[in-house]
C-alpha positions as CSV (number, residue, x, y, z in Angstrom):
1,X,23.7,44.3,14.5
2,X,20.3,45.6,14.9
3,X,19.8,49.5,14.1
4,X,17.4,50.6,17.0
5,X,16.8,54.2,16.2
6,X,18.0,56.4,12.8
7,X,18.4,60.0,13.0
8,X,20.3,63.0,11.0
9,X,22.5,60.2,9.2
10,X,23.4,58.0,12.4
11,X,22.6,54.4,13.0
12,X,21.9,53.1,16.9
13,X,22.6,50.0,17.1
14,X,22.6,47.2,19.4
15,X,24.6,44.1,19.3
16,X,23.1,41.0,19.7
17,X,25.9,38.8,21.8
18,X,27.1,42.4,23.1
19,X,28.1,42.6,27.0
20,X,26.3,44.2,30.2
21,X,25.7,47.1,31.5
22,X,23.1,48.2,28.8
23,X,24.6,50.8,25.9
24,X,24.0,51.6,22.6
25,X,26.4,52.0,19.6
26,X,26.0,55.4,17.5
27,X,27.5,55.0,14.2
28,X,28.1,57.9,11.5
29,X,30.3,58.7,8.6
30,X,32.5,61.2,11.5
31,X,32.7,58.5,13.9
32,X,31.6,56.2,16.4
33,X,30.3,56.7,20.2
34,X,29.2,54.5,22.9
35,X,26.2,55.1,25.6
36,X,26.0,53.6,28.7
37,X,22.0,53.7,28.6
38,X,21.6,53.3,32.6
39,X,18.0,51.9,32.2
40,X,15.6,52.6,32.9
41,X,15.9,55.6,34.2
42,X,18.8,57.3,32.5
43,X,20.4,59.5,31.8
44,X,22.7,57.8,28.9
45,X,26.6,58.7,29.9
46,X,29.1,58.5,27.0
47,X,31.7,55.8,27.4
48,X,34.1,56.6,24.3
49,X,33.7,58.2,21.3
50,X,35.6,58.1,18.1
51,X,35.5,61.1,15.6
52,X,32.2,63.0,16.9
53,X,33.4,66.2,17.9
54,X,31.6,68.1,21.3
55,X,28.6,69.7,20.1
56,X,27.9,66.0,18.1
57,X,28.0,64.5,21.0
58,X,25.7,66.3,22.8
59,X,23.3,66.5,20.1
60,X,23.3,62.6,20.4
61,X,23.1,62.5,24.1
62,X,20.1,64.2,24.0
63,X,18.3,62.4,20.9
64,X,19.4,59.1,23.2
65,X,18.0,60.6,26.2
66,X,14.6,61.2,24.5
67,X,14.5,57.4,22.8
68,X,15.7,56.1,26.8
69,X,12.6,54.1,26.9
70,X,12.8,52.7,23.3
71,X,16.1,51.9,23.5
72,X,15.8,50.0,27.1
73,X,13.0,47.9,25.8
74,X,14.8,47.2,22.5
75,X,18.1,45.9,25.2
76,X,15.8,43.9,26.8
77,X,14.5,42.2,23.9
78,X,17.9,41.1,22.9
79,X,19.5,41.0,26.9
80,X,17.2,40.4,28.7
81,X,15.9,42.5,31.6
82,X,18.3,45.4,32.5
C-alpha cells in the first residue's frame, strides 16, 4: 500500500488492486477514515471513519482537499484515469 501523502502522524495511502470510485485511506494511531476523492475536481467526501473524532476529521478533509490534485494523479498512476 502506497503512502501518498504524510502529515501530523497520518499515512494516505492508496491501494494498489483497491476498487473505483477514486478514495484515499487515512491511517493513524486514533483510527482509520476513508475519502471519496471525486477527482478531479473535489471536494473529498468521507465515506467511514474509524476512531477519528470530529474536529480530526475535518482537519483531514481539509489537508486532502489541498493535496486533491496530488492525490488524483497519484490514483491515476495506479487506476488509471479517474
Amino acid at each position: 500500500m502506497p503512502t501518498v501523502l504524510r502529515f501530523d502522524g497520518l499515512r494516505v495511502v492508496i491501494y494498489p488492486n483497491d476498487h473505483r470510485p477514486s478514495h484515499v485511506h487515512v491511517r493513524g494511531a486514533d483510527g482509520e477514515a476513508v475519502f471519496f476523492l471525486h477527482c478531479p475536481d473535489g471536494p473529498p467526501e468521507l465515506r467511514e471513519s474509524y476512531g477519528f473524532k470530529r474536529t480530526d476529521l475535518g482537519r483531514i478533509a481539509y489537508r486532502i482537499a489541498a493535496a486533491l490534485a496530488e492525490l488524483c494523479t497519484e490514483w491515476s498512476k495506479h487506476h488509471g484515469d479517474v
